[in-house]
C-alpha positions as YAML, in Angstrom:
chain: A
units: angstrom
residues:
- id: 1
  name: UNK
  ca: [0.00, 0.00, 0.00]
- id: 2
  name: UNK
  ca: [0.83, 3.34, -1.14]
- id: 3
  name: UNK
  ca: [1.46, 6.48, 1.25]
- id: 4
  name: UNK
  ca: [-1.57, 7.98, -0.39]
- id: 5
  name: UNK
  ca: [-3.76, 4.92, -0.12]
- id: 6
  name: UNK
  ca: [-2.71, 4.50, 3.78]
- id: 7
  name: UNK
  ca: [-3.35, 8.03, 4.06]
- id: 8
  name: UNK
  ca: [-6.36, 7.87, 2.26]
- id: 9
  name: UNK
  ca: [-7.75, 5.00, 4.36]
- id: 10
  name: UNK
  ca: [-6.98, 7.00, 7.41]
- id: 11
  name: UNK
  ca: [-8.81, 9.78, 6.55]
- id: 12
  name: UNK
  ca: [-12.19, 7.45, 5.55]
- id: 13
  name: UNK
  ca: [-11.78, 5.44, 8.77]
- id: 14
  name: UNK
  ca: [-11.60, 9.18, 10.99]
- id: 15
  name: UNK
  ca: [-14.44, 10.57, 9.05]
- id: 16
  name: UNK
  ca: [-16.20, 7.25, 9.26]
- id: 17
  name: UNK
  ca: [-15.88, 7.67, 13.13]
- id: 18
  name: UNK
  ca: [-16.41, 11.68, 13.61]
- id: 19
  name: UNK
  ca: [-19.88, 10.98, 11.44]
- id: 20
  name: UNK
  ca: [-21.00, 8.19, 14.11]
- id: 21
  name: UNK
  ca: [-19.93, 10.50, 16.98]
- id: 22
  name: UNK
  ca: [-22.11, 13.00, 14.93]
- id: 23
  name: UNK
  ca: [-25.57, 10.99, 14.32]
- id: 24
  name: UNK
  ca: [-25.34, 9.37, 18.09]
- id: 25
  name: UNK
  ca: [-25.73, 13.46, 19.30]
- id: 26
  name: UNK
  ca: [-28.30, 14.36, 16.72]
- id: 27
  name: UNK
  ca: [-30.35, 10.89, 17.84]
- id: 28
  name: UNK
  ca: [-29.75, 11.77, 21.29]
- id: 29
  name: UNK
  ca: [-30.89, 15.39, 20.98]
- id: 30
  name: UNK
  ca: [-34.10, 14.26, 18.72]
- id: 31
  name: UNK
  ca: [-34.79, 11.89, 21.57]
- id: 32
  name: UNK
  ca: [-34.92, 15.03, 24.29]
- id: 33
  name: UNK
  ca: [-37.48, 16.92, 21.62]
- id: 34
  name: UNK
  ca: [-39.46, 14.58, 20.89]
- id: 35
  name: UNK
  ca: [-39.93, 14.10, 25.47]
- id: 36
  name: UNK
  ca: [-40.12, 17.78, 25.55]
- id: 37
  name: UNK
  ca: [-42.70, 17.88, 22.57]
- id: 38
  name: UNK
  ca: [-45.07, 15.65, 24.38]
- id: 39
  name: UNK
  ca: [-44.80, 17.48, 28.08]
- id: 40
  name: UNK
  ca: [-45.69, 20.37, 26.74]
- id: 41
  name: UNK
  ca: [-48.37, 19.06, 24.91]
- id: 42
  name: UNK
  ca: [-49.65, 17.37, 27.36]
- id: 43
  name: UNK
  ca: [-49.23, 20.86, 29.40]
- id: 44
  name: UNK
  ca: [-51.64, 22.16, 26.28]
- id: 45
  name: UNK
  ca: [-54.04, 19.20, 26.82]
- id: 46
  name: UNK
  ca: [-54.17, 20.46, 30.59]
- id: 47
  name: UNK
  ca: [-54.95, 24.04, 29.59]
- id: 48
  name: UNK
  ca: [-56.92, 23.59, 26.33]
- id: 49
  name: UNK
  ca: [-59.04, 21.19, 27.77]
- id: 50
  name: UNK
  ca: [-59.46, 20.62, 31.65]
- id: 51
  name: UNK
  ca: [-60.79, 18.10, 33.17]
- id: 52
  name: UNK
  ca: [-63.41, 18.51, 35.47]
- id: 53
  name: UNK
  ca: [-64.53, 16.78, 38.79]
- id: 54
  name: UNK
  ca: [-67.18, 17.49, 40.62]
- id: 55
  name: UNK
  ca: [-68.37, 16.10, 43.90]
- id: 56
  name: UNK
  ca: [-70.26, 16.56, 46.27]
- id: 57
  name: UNK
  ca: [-69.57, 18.74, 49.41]
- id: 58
  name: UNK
  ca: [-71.31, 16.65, 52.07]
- id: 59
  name: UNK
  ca: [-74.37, 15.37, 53.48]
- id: 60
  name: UNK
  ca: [-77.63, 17.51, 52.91]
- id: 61
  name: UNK
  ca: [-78.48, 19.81, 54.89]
- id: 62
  name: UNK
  ca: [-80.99, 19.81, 57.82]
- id: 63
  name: UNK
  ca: [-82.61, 22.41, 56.78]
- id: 64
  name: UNK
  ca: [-83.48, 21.50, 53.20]
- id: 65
  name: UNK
  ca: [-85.18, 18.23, 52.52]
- id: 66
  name: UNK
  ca: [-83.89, 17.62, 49.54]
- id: 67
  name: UNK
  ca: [-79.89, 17.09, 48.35]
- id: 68
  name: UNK
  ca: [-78.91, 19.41, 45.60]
...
């Protein structure tokens, strides 16, 4: 093997490696959207459309012979 062709084969193998070290940190970074994309939709949901409960406060009163 030539001095070029080592040399060339060096640089492939590096550039090979930096790109890998590259697309793990863009997968890991689209991974921490995407988990922020839902919490705040889900803080949306919360907002845009509440959920309500409603119970009763207690027994009836005395006074009234009837429960609300």
């Amino acid at each position: 093997m030539t001095s070029v062709e080592c040399l060339r084969q060096f640089v492939s193998e590096r550039l090979a490696a930096a790109a890998e070290d590259i697309f793990g940190v863009f997968q890991r970074a689209v991974v921490e959207y995407e988990a922020e994309i839902r919490r705040q939709q889900r803080l949306l949901d919360v907002v845009w459309k509440p959920e309500i409960k409603l119970q009763r406060i207690g027994a009836c009163s005395r006074h009234h012979s009837a429960c609300m």
